[in-house]
N, C-alpha and C positions, 0 to 999 in steps of 0.2 A: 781840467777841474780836479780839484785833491778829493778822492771821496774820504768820510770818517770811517775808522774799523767799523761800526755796523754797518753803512749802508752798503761798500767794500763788499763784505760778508754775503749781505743781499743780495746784491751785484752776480758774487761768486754761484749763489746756489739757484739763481731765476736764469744762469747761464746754462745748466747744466741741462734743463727740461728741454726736449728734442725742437729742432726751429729755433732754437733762441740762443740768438749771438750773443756778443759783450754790448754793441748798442743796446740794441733793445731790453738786454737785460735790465741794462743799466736806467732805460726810457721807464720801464715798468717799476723800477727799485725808485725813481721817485714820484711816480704817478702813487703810491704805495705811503712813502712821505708826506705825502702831500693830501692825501686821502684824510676823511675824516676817522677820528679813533671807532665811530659805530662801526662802515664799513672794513676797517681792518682786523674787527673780532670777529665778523661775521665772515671774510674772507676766511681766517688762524681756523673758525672752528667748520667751517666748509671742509679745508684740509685734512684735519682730524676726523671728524665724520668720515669722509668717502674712504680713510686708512680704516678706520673702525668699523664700520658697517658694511663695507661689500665683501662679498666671499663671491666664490664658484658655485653655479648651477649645480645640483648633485643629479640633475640628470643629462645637460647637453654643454655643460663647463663656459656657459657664457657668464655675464657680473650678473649678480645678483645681490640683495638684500634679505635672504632670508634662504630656504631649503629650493626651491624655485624659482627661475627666472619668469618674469610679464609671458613669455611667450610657452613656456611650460606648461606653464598654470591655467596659460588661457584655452578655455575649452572648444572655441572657434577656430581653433588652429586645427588642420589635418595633421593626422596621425600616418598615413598614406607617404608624404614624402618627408626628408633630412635632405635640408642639405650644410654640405659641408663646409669650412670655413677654416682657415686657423689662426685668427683670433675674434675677439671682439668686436673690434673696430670693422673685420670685413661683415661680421652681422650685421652691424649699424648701418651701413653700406647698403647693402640690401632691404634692407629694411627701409630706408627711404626712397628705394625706388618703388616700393608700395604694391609689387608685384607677384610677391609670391605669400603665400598663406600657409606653408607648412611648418614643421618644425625643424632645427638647427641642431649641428653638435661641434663641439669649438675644437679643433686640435690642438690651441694654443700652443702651437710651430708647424714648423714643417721636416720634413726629411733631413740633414745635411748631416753628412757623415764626416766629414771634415773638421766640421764644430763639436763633432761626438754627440750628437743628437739622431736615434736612431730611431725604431719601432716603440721602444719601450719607455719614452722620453716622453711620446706623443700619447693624447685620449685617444689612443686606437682601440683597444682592446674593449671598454664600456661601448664605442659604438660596434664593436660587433656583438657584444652582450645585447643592446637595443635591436639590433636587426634580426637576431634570435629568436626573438619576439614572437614575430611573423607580421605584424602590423603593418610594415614599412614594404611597399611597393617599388619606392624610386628613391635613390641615392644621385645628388645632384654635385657633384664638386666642383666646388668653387674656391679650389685655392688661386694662389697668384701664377698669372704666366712665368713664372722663372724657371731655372735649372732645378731649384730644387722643389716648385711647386706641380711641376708636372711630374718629376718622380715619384713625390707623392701621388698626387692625383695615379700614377699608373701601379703604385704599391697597393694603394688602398682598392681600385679596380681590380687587383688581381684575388684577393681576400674575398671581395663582396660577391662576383658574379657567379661561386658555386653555390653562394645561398640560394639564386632563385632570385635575385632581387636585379631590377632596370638599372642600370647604370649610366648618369648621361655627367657630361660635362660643360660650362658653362662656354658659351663662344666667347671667341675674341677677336678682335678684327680694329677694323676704321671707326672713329668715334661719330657721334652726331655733331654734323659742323664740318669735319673731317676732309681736306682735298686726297683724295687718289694719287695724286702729281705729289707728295708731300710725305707719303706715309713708307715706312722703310719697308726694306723688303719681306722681312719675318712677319709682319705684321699683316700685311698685303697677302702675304701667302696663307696667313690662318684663316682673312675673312672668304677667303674665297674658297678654300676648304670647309670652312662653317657654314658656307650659304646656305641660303633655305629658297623652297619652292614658293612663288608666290603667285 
């Protein structure tokens, strides 16, 4: 099928957003078409809006709408633990497993010195400004199991623990669902190093 230069266009820039091939680009470029013109302003100016109105936390660098994020602001949140993240998406994360009740601080990355991303790249420096404080009991990191999530995790452990402050890290292991017979070896080896007493 010949697409026109605009939907072509379309096509090109709903390719680009992460997960989305040239099919489905192209699936959504005339779901979009084919829409009615209300919801396609309300779509344009959704776009616009979430460019225009979210900024960074100014105190744990998660999204926000305003000088404070939901979870900032909110006063039923402990002040007791942070834990740590580096970005957004792993807040959200957490957040919907509905289990923990402290507050967050975003690293928005992690470590990789290869990509030139080092100490001073990351919100390191403001979370050790917050730990300063004295407030904060437990520092829980939660970056990703990777090469470079665990570097972190062990750069920022080494910072934190002459404050005086807990420092624990999130397990990892076999998921729920999970066969034994199935799961690799790295993996296998961290649940079983993580285990708990029960």
């Amino acid at each position: 099928m010949q697409l026109t230069p605009a939907l072509a266009r379309l096509v090109q820039e709903l390719g680009k957003l992460p997960g989305i091939g040239e099919k489905t680009a192209t699936r959504l470029a005339l779901f979009i078409l084919g829409a009615g013109r209300e919801y396609v302003e309300n779509l344009s100016e959704a776009i616009w809006a979430v460019k225009a109105e979210t900024t960074y936390c100014q105190q744990c660098f998660s999204l926000a709408e305003g000088e404070l994020c939901p979870v900032c602001s909110d006063p039923k949140r402990s002040e007791e633990s942070i834990c740590v993240v580096e970005d957004p998406a792993d807040q959200m994360a957490v957040e919907r497993a509905q289990e923990y009740r402290g507050r967050y601080h975003v690293l928005q990355g992690v470590l990789a010195p290869l990509d030139g991303i080092g100490p001073e790249q990351l919100r390191i420096t403001p979370l050790m400004e917050r730990l300063r404080r004295g407030q904060t009991q437990e520092v829980i990191i939660a970056t990703n199991p990777t090469v470079e999530g665990e570097a972190t995790a062990l750069y920022l452990a080494k910072l934190i623990k002459p404050l005086g402050v807990r420092v624990s890290r999130i397990a990892h292991g076999i998921p729920m669902g999970g066969d034994v017979e199935y799961v690799d070896a790295v993996t296998l080896g961290r649940a079983i190093e993580g285990r708990r007493e029960m």
